[in-house]
N, C-alpha and C positions, 0 to 999 in steps of 0.2 A: 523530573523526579517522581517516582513512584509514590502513591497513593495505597490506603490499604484497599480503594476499590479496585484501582487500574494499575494492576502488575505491567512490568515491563516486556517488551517483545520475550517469548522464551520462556518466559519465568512460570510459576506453578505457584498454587498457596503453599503454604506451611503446613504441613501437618506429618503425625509421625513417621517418619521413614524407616520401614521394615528393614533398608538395606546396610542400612550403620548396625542395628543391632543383629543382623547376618554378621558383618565382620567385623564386630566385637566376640560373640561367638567363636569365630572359625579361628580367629587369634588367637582367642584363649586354647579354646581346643589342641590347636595347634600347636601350642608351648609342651603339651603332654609329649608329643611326637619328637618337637624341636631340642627338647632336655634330655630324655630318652637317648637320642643320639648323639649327644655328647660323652655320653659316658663309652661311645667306639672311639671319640678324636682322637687325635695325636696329638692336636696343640690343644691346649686349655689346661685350666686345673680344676674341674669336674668333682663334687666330692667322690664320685665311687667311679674307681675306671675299669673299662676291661682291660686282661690279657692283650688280649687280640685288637688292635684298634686301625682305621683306616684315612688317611689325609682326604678322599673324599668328601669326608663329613664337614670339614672345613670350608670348601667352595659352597656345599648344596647348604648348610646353614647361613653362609656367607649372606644369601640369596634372599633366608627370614629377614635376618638382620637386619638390612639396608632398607628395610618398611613397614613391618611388621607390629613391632613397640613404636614406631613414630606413629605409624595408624590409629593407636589407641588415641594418643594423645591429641591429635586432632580431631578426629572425633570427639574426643572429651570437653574437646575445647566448644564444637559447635553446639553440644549438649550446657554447656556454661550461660552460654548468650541467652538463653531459651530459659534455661533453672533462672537466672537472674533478672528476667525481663519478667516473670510471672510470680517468682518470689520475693523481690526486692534483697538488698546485697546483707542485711542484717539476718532473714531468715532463711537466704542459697549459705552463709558462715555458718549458722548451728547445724542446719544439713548434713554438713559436707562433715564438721566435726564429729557428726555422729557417724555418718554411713561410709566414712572413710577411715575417721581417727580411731574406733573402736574394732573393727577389725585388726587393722596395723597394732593398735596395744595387744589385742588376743593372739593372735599371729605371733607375735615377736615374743610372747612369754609362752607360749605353749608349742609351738609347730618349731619357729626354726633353731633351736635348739638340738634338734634330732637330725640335722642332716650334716651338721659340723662333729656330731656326737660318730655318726657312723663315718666319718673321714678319716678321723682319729682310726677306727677302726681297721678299716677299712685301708689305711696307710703302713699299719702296723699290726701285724697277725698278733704279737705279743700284748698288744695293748690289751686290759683287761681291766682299767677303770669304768664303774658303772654305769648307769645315765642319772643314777641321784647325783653322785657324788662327781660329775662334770659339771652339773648345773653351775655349783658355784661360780667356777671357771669361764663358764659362759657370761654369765653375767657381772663379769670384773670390770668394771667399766672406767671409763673417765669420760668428758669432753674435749672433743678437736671443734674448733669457731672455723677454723679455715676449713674444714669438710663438709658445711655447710648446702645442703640444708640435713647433713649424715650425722649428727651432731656429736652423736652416742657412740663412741668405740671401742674399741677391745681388742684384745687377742686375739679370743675364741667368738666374739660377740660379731653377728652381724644382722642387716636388715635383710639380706637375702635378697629372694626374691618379690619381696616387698617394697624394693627399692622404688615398684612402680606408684605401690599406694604413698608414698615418702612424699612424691616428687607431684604426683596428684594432687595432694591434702596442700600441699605448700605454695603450685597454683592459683589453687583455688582461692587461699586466703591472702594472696598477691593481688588478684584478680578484685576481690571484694570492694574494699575502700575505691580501688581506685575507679569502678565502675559507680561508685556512690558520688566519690568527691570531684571525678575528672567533668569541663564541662561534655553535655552529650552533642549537643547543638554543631560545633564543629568537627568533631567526629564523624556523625552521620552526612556533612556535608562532605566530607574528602571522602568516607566511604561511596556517597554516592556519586562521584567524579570516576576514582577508581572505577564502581565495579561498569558505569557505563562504556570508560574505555577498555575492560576486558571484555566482555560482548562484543564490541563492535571492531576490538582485532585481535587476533587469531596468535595465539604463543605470549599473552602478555604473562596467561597462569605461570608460565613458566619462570619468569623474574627471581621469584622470591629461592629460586634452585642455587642464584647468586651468592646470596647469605650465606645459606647450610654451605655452600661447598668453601667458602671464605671461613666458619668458626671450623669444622672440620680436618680445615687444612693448615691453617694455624694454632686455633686451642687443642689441637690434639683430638682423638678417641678417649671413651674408658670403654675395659673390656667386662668392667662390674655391672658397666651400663648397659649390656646388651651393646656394646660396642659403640655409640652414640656419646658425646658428648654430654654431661647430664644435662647445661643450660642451652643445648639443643633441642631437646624437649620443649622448654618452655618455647620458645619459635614455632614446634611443631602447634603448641597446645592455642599460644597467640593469633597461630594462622587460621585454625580451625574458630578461631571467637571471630574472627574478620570475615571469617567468610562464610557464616550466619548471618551476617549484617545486612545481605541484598540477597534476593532470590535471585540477580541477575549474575552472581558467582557461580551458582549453582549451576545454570545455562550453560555459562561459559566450561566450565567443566566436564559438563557432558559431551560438551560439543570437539574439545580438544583430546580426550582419553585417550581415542589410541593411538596417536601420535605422542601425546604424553608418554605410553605407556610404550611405543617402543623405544623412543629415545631415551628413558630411565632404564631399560635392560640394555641397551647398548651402552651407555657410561657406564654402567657395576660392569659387566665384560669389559670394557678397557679399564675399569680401575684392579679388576681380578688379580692380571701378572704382579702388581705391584706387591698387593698382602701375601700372595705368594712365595715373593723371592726376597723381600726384605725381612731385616731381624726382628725386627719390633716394627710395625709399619703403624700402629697407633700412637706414636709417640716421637717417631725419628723426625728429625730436620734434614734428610736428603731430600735434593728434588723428586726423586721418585717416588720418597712415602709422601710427599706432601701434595703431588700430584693426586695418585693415587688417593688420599684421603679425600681431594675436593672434588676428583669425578662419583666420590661414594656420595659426599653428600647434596650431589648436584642429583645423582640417580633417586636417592631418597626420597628429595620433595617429587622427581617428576613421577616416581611412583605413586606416592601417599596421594598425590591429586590423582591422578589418572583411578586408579581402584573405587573411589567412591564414583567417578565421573562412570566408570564400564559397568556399575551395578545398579546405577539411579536410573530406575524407569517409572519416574512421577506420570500420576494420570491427574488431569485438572479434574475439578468439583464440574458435576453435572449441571446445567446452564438454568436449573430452577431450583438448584439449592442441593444440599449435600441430602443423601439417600437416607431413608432411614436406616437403623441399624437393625442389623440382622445378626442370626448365629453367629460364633465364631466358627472358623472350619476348621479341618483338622491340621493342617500347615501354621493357621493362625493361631492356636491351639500350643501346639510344638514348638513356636517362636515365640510365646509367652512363656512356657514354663524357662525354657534355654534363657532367654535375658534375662529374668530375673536371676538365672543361676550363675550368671557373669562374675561378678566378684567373689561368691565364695568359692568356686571351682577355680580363678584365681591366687585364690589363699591356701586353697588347701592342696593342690597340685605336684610343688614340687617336694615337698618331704616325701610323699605318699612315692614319687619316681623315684626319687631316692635309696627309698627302704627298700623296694622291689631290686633295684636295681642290685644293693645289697648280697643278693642271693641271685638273683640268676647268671649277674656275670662268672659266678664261680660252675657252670653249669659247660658240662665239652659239647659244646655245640659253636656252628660255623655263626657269625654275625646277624645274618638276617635272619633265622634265627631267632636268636638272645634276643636282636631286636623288635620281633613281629610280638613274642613272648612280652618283654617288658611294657610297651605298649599297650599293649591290648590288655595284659593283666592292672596296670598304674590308669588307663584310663576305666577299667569296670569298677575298682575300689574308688575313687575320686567321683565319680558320678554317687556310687552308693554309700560313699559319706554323706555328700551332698542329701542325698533324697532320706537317708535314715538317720541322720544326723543331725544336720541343720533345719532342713523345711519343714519338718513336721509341727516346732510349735515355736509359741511368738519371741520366746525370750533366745534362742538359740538361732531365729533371721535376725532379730535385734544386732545379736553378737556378729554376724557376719556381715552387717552392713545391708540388708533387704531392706524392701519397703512392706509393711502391715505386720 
């Protein structure tokens, strides 16, 4: 059993890994591009579509999909074991309630409002109700218990794109008690059984591909969920608290990625024809969509592992003590401002595509096009919200979830 002096063959200390908040960045970023091109789909119901749209967009989003938003969430998860090992489970709860639950209330009264607002619109040229006088509408709500953890419903009302922070917050305060009340003692001994037999053979990461492709293939998809089952997630977010537990995951991880990583693109290719050619393949009971469904979520986990395993390039502490600290540089620099900007470029992302979108799908230009245009116009405004909006002073990073 590992020692906090004597790490395991492989392993590396602890310490922040630049490469998770790389792709939490590129994630997020990425969702400007990934939303963006839905409003060309064919299939979906996008609030603002164009004219002109292309089934394309369906395979190459296919492609986010299947790892994309589960990356967050495992990530998030490893990020959990760490907040909770140094804050204890009373003060990682008011955390989270702050830097999660107070964006999500801001968000949901002020932002997505406006992009159900311009659907309406945007549905009906005749429509000429205003955006005061839709508020009400939006927020007509009731409770559904069985939409849980969705609680809050409506008509017009939704979480949006928020659904990630919904599903985040609710995690976390899953996560709490029971990392307070469960014992730890036996935990960290079946953790450390585990993670020695993943080191010491080759394909074990891959087991847990088992799961996801068994709820997948049975509990169905949602397509509100980024296509993911919503208590998929939590598995995603479970895996990621498990495997912070041994730096000897971490090993094993690196060491299997790209085979990981091409047997995860080769199941999304065979599970492709099936979303393809069936009607509803998130929901059907033929053998195909339900094949289909479980080579997706069998590709998913070996994705979600293989990505952090192909970007982790741990250096071990220098053998008389760690360096002292110097400048920061300019990479290091640019990867501070970006992560802290992670959840409010988050929040504030998709109305902003949205409203853009709004107006240039009406614009006679070919696709790529519209598309290079919406893009690059919905991510200059979303950055410079962020920077003229939010970070300038303390009570408006409060609002978005920041730290100081």
């Amino acid at each position: 059993m590992a020692t906090r002096t004597e790490l395991p063959p492989g392993a590396f200390p602890e310490r922040r890994r630049p490469e998770l908040d790389a792709m939490r960045m590129l994630v997020v970023v990425g969702l400007v591009f990934f939303h963006s091109a839905l409003v060309f789909a064919t299939e979906g119901d996008f609030y603002v579509t164009n004219i002109e749209t292309t089934e394309a967009i369906t395979v190459i989003a296919g492609f986010g999909v299947v790892w994309a938003m589960p990356l967050l969430f495992l990530i998030s998860g490893l990020g959990a074991r760490h907040s909770l090992q140094r804050r204890g489970a009373g003060t990682f709860t008011k955390e989270r309630l702050l830097r999660l639950g107070v964006p999500l209330l801001l968000g949901t009264l002020l932002l997505n409002p406006l992009p159900q607002w311009l659907r309406q619109r945007a549905s009906d040229p005749d429509h000429d109700e205003s955006y005061v006088d839709f508020l009400p509408r939006f927020f007509d709500v009731h409770v559904e218990f069985d939409e849980f953890p969705f609680l809050v419903q409506g008509e017009h009302f939704e979480t949006g794109h928020l659904w990630f922070v919904v599903l985040l917050l609710t995690f976390s305060l899953m996560l709490a008690p029971l990392h307070r009340f469960l014992p730890h003692e036996p935990f960290r001994r079946l953790a450390d059984r585990v993670a020695a037999v993943t080191l010491r053979r080759r394909g074990v990461v891959l087991l847990p591909a088992l799961a996801f492709a068994a709820i997948c293939a049975f509990a169905g998809m949602e397509e509100d969920y980024a296509g993911w089952h919503r208590w998929s997630y939590l598995l995603f977010f479970a895996a990621g608290f498990t495997l912070a537990t041994d730096p000897r995951f971490r090993a094993a991880m690196r060491r299997d990625a790209r085979a990981t990583a091409c047997l995860g693109a080769l199941l999304f290719a065979a599970a492709a024809p099936g979303f393809i050619t069936a009607d509803d393949p998130f929901t059907e009971t033929t053998p195909l969509a339900v094949v289909s469904r479980a080579l997706f979520g069998a590709a998913g986990w070996c994705l979600v592992v293989a990505i952090p395993g192909l970007l982790d390039r741990p250096r071990p502490q220098p053998p008389h003590g760690p360096l002292a600290p110097t400048a920061p540089t300019t990479r290091q620099r640019v990867y501070g401002y970006l992560a802290a900007a992670v959840l409010p470029l988050y929040v504030l992302h998709q109305p902003i595509v949205v409203a853009v979108a709004y107006f240039v799908v009406g614009w006679p230009a070919p696709i790529p096009v519209e598309y290079v245009a919406l893009v690059t116009i919905s991510l200059a405004l979303t950055l410079a919200a962020y920077e003229l909006l939010v970070r300038r002073t303390r009570v408006t990073r409060f609002l978005f979830g920041m730290r100081g």
